[in-house]
C-alpha positions as CSV (number, residue, x, y, z in Angstrom):
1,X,19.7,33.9,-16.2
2,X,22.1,31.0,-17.3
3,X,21.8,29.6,-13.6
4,X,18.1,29.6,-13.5
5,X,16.6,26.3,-13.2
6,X,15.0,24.7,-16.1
7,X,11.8,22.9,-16.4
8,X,12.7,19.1,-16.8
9,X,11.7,17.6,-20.2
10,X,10.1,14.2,-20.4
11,X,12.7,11.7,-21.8
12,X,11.6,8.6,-24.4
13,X,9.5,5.5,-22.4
14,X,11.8,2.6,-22.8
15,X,11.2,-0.3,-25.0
16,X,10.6,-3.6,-23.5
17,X,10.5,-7.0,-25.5
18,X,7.6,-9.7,-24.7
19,X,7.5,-13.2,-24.7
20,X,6.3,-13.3,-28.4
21,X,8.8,-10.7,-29.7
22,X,6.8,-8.0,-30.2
23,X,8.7,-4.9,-29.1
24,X,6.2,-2.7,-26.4
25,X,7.0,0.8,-25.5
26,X,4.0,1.8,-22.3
27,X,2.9,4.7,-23.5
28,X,1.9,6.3,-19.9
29,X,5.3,6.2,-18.5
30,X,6.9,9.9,-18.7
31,X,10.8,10.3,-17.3
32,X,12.3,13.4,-15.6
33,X,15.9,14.3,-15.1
34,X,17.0,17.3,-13.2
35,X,20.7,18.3,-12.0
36,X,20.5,19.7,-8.5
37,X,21.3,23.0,-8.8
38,X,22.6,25.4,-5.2
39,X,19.2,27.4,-5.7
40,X,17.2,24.1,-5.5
41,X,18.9,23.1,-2.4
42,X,18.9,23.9,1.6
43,X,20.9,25.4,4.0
44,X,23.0,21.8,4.4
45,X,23.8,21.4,0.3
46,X,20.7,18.8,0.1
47,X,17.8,18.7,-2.4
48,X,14.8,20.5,-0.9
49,X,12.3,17.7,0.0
50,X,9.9,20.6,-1.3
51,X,11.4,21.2,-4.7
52,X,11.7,16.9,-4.8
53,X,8.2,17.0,-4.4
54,X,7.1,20.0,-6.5
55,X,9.3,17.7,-9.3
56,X,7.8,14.3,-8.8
57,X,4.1,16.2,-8.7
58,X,4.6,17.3,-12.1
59,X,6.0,14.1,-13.3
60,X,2.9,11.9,-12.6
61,X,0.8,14.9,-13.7
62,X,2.2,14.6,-17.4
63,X,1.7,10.4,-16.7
64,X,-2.2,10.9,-16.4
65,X,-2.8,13.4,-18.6
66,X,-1.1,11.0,-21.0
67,X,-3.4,8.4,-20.6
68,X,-6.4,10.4,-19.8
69,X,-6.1,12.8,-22.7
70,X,-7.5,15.9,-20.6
71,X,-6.2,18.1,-17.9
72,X,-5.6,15.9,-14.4
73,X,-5.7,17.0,-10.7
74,X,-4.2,15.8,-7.7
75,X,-6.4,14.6,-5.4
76,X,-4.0,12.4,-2.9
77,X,-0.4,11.0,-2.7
78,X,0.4,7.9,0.0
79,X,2.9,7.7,2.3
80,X,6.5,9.2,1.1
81,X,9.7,7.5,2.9
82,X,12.9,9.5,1.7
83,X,15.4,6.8,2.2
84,X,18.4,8.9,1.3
85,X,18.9,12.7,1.0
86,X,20.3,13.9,-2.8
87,X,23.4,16.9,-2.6
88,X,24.0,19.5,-4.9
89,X,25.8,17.9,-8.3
90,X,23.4,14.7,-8.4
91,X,20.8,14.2,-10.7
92,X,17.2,13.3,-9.8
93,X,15.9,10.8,-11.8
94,X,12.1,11.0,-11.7
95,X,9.8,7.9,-13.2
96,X,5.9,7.7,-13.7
97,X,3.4,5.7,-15.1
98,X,-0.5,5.0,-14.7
99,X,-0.8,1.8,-13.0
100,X,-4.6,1.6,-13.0
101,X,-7.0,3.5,-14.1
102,X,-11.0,3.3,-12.8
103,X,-13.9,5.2,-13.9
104,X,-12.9,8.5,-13.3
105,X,-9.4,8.6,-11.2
106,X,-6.1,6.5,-11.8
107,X,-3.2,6.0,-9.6
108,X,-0.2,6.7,-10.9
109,X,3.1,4.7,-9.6
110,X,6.7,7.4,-9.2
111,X,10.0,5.8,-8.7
112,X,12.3,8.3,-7.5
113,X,16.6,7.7,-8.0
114,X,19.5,9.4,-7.6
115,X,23.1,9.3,-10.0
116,X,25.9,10.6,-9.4
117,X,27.8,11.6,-13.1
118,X,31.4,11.6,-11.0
119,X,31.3,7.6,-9.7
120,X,28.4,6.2,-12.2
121,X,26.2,5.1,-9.0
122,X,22.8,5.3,-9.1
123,X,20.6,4.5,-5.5
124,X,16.9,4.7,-5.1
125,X,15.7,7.8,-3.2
126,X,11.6,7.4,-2.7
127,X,8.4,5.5,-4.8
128,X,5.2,6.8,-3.9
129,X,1.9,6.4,-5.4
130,X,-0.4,9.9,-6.7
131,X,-4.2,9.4,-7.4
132,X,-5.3,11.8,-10.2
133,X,-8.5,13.0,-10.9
134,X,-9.6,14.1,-15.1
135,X,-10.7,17.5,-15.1
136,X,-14.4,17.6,-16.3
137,X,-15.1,18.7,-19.8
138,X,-18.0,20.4,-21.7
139,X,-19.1,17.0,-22.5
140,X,-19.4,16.4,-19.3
141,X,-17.5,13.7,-16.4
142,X,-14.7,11.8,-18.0
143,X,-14.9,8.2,-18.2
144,X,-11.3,7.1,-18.8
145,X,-10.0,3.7,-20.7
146,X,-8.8,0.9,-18.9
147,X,-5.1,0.3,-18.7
148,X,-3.8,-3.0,-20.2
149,X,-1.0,-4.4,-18.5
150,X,1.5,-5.9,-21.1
151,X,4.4,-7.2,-19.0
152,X,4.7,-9.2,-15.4
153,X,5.2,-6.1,-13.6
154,X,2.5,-4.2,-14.6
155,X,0.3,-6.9,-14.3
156,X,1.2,-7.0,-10.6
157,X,0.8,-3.4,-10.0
158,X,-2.3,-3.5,-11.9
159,X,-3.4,-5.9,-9.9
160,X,-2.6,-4.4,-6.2
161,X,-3.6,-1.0,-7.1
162,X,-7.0,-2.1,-6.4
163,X,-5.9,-3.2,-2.9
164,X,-3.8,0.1,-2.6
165,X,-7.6,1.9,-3.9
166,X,-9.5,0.4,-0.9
167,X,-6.8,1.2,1.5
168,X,-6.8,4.8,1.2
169,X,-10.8,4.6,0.9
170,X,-10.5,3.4,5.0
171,X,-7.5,5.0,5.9
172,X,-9.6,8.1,8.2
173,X,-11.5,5.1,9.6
174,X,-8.2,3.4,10.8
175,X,-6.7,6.1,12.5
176,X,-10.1,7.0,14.3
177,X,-10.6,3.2,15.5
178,X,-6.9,3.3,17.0
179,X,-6.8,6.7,18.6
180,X,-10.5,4.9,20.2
181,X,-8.6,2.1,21.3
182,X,-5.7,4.7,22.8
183,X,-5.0,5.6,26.6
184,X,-4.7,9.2,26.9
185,X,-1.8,8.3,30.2
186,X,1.0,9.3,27.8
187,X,0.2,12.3,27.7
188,X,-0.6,13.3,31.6
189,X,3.0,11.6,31.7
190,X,4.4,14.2,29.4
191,X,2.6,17.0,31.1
192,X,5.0,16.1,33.9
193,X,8.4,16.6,32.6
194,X,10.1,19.6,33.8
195,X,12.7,19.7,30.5
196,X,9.4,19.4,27.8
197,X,9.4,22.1,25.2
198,X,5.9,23.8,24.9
199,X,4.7,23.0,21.4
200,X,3.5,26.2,21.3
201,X,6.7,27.6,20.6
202,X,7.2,25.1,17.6
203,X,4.0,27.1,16.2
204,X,4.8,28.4,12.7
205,X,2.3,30.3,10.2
206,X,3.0,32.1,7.1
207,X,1.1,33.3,4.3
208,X,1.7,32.8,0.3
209,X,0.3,35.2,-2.6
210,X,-0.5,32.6,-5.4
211,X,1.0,34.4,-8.2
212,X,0.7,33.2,-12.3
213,X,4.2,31.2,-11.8
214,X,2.6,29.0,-9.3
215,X,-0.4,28.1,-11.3
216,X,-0.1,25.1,-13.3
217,X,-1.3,24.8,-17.0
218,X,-5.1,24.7,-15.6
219,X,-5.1,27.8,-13.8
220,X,-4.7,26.3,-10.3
221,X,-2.6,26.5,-7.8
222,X,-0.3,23.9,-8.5
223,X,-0.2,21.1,-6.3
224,X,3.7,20.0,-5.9
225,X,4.0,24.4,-5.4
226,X,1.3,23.6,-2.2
227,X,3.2,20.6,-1.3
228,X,6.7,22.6,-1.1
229,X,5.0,25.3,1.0
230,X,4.0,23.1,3.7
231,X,7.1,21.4,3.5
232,X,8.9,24.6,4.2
233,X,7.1,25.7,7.3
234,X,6.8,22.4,8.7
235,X,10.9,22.2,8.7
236,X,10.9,25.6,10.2
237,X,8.2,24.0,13.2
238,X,11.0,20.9,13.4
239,X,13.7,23.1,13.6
240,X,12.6,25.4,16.8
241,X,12.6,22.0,18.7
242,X,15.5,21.1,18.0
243,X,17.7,24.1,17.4
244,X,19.2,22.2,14.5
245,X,18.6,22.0,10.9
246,X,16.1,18.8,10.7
247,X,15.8,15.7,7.9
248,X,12.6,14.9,6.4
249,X,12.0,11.4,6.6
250,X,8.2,10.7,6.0
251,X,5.2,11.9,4.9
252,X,1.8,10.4,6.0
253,X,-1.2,10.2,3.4
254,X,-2.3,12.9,2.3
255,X,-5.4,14.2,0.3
256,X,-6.3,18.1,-1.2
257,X,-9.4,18.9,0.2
258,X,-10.4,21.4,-2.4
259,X,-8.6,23.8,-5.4
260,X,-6.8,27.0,-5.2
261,X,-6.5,29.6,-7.6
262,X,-4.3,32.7,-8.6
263,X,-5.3,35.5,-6.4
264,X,-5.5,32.9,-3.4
265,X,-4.0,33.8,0.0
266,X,-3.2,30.6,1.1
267,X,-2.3,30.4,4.9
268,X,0.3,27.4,6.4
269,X,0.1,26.7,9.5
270,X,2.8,23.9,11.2
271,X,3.1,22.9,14.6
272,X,5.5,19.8,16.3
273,X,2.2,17.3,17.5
274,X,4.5,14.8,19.3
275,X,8.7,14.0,19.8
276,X,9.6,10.6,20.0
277,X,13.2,9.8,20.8
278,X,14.6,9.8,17.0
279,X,11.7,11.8,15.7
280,X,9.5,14.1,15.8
281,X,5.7,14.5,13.8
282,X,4.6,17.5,12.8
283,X,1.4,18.6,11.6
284,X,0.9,21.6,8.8
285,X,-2.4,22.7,7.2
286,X,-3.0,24.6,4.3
287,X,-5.9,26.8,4.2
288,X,-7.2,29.7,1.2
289,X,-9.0,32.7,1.1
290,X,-9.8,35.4,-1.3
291,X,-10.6,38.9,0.0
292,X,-12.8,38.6,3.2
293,X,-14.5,35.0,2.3
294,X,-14.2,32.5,4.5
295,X,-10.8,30.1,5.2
296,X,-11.5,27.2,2.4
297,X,-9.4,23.9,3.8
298,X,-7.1,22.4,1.1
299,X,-5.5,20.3,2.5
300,X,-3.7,18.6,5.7
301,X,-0.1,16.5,5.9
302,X,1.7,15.0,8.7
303,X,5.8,14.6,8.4
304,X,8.5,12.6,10.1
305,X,11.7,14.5,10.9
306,X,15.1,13.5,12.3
307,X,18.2,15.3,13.1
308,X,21.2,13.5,11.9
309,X,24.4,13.7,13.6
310,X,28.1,14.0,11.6
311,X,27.5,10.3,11.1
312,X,24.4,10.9,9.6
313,X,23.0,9.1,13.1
314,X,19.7,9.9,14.8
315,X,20.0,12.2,17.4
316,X,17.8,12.4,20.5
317,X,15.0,14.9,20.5
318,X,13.6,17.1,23.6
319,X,10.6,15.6,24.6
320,X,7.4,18.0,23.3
321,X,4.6,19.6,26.2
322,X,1.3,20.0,24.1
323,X,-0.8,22.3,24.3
324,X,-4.7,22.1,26.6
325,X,-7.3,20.6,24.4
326,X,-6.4,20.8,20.6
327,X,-2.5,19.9,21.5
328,X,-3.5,16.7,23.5
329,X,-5.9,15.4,20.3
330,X,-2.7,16.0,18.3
331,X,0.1,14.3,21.1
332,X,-2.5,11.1,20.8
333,X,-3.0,11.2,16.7
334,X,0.6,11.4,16.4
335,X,1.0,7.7,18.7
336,X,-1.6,6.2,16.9
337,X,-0.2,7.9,13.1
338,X,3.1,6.2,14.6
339,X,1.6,2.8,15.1
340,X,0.3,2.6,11.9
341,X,3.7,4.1,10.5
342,X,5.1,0.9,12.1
343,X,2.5,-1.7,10.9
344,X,2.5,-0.7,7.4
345,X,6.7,-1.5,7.6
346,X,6.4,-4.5,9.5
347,X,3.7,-6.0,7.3
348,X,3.5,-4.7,4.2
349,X,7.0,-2.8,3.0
350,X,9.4,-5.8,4.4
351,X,10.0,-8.5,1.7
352,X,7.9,-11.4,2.9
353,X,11.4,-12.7,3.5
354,X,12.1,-10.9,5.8
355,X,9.2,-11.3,8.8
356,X,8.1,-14.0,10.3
357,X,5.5,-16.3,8.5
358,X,2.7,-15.8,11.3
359,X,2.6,-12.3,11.9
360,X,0.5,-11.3,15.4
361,X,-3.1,-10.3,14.9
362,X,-4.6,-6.9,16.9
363,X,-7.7,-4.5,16.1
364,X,-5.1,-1.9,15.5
365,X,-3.9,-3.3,12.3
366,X,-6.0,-5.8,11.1
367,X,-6.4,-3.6,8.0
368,X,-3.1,-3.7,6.8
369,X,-2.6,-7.4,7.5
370,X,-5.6,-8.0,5.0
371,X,-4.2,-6.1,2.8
372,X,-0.8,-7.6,3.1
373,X,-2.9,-11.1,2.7
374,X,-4.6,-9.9,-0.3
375,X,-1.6,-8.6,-1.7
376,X,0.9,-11.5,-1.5
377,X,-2.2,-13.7,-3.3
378,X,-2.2,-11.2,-6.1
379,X,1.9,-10.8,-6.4
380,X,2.0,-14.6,-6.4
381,X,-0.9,-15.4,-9.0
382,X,0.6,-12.7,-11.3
383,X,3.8,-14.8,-11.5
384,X,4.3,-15.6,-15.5
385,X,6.8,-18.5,-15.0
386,X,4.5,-21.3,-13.6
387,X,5.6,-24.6,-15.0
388,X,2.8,-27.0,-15.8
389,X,4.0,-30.2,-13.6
390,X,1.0,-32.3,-14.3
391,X,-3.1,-32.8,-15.9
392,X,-5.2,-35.1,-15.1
393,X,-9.2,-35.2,-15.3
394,X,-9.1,-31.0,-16.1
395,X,-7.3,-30.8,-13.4
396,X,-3.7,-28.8,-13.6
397,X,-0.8,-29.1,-11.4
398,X,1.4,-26.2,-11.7
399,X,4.6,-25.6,-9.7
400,X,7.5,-22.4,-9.6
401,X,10.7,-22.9,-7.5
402,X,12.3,-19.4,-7.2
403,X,14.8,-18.1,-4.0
404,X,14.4,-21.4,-2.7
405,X,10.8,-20.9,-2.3
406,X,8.4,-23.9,-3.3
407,X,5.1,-22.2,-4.9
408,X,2.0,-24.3,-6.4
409,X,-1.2,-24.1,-7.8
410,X,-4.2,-26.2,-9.0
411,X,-6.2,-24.9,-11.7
412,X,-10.0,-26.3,-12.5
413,X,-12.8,-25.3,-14.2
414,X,-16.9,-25.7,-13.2
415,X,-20.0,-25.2,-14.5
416,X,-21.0,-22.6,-11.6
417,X,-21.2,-18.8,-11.6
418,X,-17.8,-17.3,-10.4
419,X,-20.0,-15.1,-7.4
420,X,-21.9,-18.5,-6.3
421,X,-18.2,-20.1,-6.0
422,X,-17.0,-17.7,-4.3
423,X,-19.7,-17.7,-1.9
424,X,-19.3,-21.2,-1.4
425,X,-15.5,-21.3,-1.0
426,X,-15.2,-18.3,1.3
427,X,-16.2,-20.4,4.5
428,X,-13.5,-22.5,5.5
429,X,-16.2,-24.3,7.6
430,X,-16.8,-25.9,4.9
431,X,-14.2,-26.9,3.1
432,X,-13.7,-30.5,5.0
433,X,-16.8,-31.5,2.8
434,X,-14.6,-31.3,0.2
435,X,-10.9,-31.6,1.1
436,X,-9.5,-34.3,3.3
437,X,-6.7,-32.2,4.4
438,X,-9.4,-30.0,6.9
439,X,-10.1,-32.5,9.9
440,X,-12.0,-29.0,12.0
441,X,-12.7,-26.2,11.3
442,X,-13.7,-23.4,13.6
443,X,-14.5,-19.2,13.3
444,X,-12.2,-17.8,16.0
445,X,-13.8,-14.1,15.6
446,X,-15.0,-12.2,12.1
447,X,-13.0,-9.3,12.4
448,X,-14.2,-6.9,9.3
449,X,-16.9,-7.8,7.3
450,X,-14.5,-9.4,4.6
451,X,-11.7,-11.3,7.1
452,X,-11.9,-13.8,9.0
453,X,-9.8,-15.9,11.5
454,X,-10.1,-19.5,11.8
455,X,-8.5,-22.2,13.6
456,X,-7.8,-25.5,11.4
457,X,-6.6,-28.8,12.5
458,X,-4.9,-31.0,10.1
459,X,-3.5,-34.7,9.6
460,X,-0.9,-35.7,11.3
461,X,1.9,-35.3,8.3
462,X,3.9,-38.6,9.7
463,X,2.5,-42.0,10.9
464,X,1.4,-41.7,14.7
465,X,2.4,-38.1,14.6
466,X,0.9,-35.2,16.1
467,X,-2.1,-33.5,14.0
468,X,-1.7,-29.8,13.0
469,X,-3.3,-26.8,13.4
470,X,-3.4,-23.7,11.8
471,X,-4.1,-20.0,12.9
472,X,-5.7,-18.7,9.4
473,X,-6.5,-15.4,8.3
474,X,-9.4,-15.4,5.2
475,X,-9.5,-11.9,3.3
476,X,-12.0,-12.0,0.8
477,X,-12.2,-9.3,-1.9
478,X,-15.2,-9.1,-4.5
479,X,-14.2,-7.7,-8.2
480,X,-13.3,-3.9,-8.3
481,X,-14.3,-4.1,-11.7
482,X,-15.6,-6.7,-14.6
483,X,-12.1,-8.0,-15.1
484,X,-10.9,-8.6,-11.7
485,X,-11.3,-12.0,-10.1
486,X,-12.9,-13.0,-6.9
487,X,-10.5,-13.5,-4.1
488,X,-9.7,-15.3,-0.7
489,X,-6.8,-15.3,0.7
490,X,-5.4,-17.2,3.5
491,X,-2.3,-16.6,5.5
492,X,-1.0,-17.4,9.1
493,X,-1.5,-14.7,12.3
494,X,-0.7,-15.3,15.7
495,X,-3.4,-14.7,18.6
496,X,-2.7,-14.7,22.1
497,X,-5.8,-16.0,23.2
498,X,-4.8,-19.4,21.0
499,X,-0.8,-19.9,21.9
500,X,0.9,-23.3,20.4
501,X,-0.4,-26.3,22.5
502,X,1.6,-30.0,23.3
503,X,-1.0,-31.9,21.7
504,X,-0.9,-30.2,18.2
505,X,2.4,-29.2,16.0
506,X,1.5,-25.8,15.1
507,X,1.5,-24.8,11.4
508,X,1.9,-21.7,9.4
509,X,0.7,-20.7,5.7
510,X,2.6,-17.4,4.2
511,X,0.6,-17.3,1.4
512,X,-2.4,-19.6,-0.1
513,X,-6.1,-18.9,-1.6
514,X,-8.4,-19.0,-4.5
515,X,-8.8,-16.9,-7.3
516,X,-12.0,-17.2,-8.9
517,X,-12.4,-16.0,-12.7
518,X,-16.1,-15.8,-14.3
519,X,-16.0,-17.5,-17.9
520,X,-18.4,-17.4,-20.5
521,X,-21.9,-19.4,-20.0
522,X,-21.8,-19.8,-16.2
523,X,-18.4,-21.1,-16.4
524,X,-15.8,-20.4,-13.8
525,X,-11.9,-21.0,-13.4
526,X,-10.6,-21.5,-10.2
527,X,-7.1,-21.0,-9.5
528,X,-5.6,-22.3,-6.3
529,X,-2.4,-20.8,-4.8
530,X,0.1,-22.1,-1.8
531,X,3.7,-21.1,-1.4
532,X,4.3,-23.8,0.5
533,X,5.8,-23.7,3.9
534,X,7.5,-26.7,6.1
535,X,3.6,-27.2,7.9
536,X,2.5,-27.6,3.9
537,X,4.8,-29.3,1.8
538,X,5.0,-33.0,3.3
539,X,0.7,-33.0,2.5
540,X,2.0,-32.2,-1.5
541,X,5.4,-33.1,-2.1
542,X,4.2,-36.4,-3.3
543,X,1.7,-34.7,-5.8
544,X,4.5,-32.5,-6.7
545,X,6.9,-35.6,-7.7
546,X,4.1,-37.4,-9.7
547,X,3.9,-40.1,-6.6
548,X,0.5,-39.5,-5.4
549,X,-2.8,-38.2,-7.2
550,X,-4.8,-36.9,-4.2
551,X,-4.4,-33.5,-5.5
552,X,-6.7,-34.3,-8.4
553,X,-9.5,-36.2,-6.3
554,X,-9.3,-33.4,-3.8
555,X,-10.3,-31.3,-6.8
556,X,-12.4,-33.1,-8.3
557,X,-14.1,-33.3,-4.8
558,X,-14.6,-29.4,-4.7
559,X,-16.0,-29.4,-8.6
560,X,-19.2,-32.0,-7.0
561,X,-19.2,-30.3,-4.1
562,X,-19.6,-26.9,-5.8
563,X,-22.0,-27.7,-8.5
564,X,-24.4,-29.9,-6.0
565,X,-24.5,-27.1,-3.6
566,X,-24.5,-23.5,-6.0
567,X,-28.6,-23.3,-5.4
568,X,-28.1,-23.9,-1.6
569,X,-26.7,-21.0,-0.6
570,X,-30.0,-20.0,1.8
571,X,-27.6,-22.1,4.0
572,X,-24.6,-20.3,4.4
573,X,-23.8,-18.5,7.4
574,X,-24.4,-14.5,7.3
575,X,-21.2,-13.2,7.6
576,X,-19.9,-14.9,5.1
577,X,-23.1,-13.9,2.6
């Protein structure tokens, strides 16, 4: 028994000093640390990506429970990437804390590291977000407190947990829009090749007994023990393409459908739904019965393999032959789970560093390019560093210079409800009534109910110069809840239909908009953001240096403008209302 793994114990929240001195320990956050013993690892001396996840499931379990003060439930986790494998010897470090909480869920943020004790190196492994659900009580449905987020960080992930909320509430609606936008020619072209391997011999279905060690403290199946199931028999799917032992890479989002108890049979069933040339999907579903009652669905993942070579390379895959009717839905779900695999990394998990500043524009992932918009607003206004530059007329200049990045923001306050302001200001239409800077303004096509893509022509920034335009994204967000702001943010995409022209220098905005904060008696602050790009900076460097004032009569501009039309809003156009 002295080689049987133990449980790992929660470790002590660390202690974090604010601005004022006051010493603050978040009292959410619950550490793991577990040596990886041979019996938690695979046939190739790596951590199980199962028992990894059976680990990091009970981690942000103890997280919520901490904060909700009752027994917790999984009900989703959102996309997994496993940047690096962890071998026998290492020790998993395991993080979690309760980012936000809403009325009766909370998502709960896990960092994932490795160390290794030999060479004192520590590297980051995964960091996922879990939604958790509080058990009803006797009393009946639990309303749970409100998280207060004490340092930058948390206010940020506060903030775009909200975002992160909305995204997993559309998330079925995105993949059935792009596999409705899809050509089903890829896979009559796969039906062709003589060296395909029929995915029905990648088929794999096994049954578990859930027994009292794979309950959790609430009498359910536990969730991670679900999660390490499917993860086994989807390897075994991966590996009867391949003939070799596979990597887990990935794991789409994912929800349970519905509980499971001891005395469950729970049936897995995993099957390859499409090979790429580095990787393969496959698809696994978990279903539960007790004695002859029906199959109760509990839940359905999607994950990414690879097989690495001795250089830990990519190797390529045999190409996959679906299955008539069922196999073909899945070939075309994997293409389309694969183009939003690679929007979410273009757009939203490179640094904003990293891509370029006008990103293009497509049905296909309109969604995460609102929320990337959204986000970067949010990240940027939760900044704690701004340095006040200038006031004048209750008008404040603000300014933060950080990795050579030029960031701004104007600060007023008006005598209008926050929802009337926000009505007003979410048509850039009519902005030039206010602001000097917007020559035209035009609605290129209302793509969602809260985006919006406009083209905007500017000053020329030099004398006898060319005027600008810009290609402008507006994603506007209403509060999630009484303390969130109003939003619209604005940010540069690239449409075909409107290419760069002679006669204009085109711009490009990587981050600008309003936040909009209701106030006491009718009052409402208004916080404008711009990380200011080349196209921006000449029309503010002068504000900036204390040389020009234009920034405060602009401003002043938009307080009259707001207050002399907040009981006119009959006249604003319907999509924006």
């Amino acid at each position: 028994m002295a080689n049987e793994p133990r449980d790992p114990m929660p470790l002590e929240e660390p202690m974090f000093i604010l601005g004022n001195g006051e010493m603050y320990r978040n009292q959410t956050e619950v550490k793991m640390s577990q040596i990886v013993l041979p019996c938690h690892a695979n046939y190739c001396g790596e951590l199980s990506a199962g028992q990894l996840l059976k680990w990091m499931d009970s981690t942000a379990c103890l997280s919520a429970e901490r904060h909700a003060g009752c027994s917790c439930i999984t009900a989703s986790v959102d996309d997994i990437h496993f940047e690096t494998t962890i071998g026998v010897g290492q020790v998993v470090n395991i993080t979690a804390k309760v980012n936000r909480a809403f009325t009766s869920s909370m998502e709960v943020g896990i960092s994932v590291s490795c160390e290794d004790l030999f060479s004192d190196r520590q590297w980051k492994v995964c960091h996922a977000f879990a939604t958790f659900v509080a058990r009803r009580t006797e009393a009946g449905k639990v309303q749970l407190k409100q998280v207060i987020p004490r340092t930058q960080a948390e206010q940020m992930e506060y903030s775009l947990a909200a975002e992160r909320r909305r995204m997993r509430l559309i998330h079925a609606e995105i993949i059935n829009d792009l596999l409705s936008s899809c050509s089903s020619q890829t896979v009559s072209e796969c039906l062709d090749y003589q060296d395909a391997v029929p995915a029905e011999r990648t088929r794999v279905e096994s049954v578990e007994l859930v027994l009292p060690p794979h309950a959790n403290h609430q009498v359910s199946t536990f969730g991670g023990q679900i999660m390490a199931w499917m993860e086994n028999v989807a390897t075994i799917s991966a590996s009867r393409l391949c003939n070799a032992h596979p990597t887990l890479r990935s794991i789409d989002m994912f929800h349970f459908r519905g509980p499971s108890h001891i005395g469950d049979r729970l049936v897995l069933k995993a099957i390859v739904n499409n090979a790429f040339k580095k990787s393969m999907e496959v698809g696994v579903c978990a279903e539960a019965y007790q004695g002859g009652e029906p199959l109760r669905h509990i839940n359905t993942a999607f994950m990414t393999f690879e097989v690495l070579d001795n250089d830990r390379k990519p190797c390529t895959l045999p190409r996959i032959r679906p299955e008539p009717v069922d196999g073909k839905r899945r070939f075309q779900e994997a293409i389309a789970r694969k183009k939003i695999r690679l929007d979410r990394k273009y757009i939203i998990s490179c640094k904003q560093s990293e891509v370029p500043l006008s990103v293009p524009w497509d049905p296909s992932n309109q969604m995460y390019l609102s929320y990337n918009n959204v986000s970067a607003l949010k990240m940027l206004a939760a900044r704690s560093n701004w340095v006040l530059t200038s006031e004048k007329n209750k008008v404040s200049l603000y300014t933060l210079e950080e990795n050579q990045m030029l960031c701004f923001k104007v600060e007023t306050h008006v005598a209008v409800a926050a929802e009337q302001v926000f009505l007003l200001l979410s048509d850039l239409r009519r902005r030039k009534a206010w602001d000097h800077h917007y020559k035209e303004c035009e609605v290129i096509t209302d793509s969602h109910e809260d985006d919006t893509i406009y083209r905007v022509v500017t000053p020329s920034v030099t004398k006898g110069g060319k005027v600008q335009d810009f290609i402008l994204l507006a994603s506007r967000r209403r509060p999630c809840d009484s303390g969130d702001p109003y939003l619209i943010a604005l940010r540069s995409v690239t449409l075909p239909a409107y290419p760069p022209t002679e006669d204009y220098n085109r711009g490009e905005v990587l981050c600008a908009g309003f936040s909009i904060w209701e106030e006491e008696n009718s009052f409402t602050k208004i916080s404008y953001y711009n990380q200011a790009t080349p196209g921006v900076l000449p029309y503010i460097s002068t504000d900036i240096a204390g040389l020009s004032s234009s920034f405060y009569c602009t401003f002043a501009s938009c307080s009259a403008f707001l207050e002399e039309n907040k009981d006119n809003l009959a006249s604003l156009p319907t999509s924006t209302l």
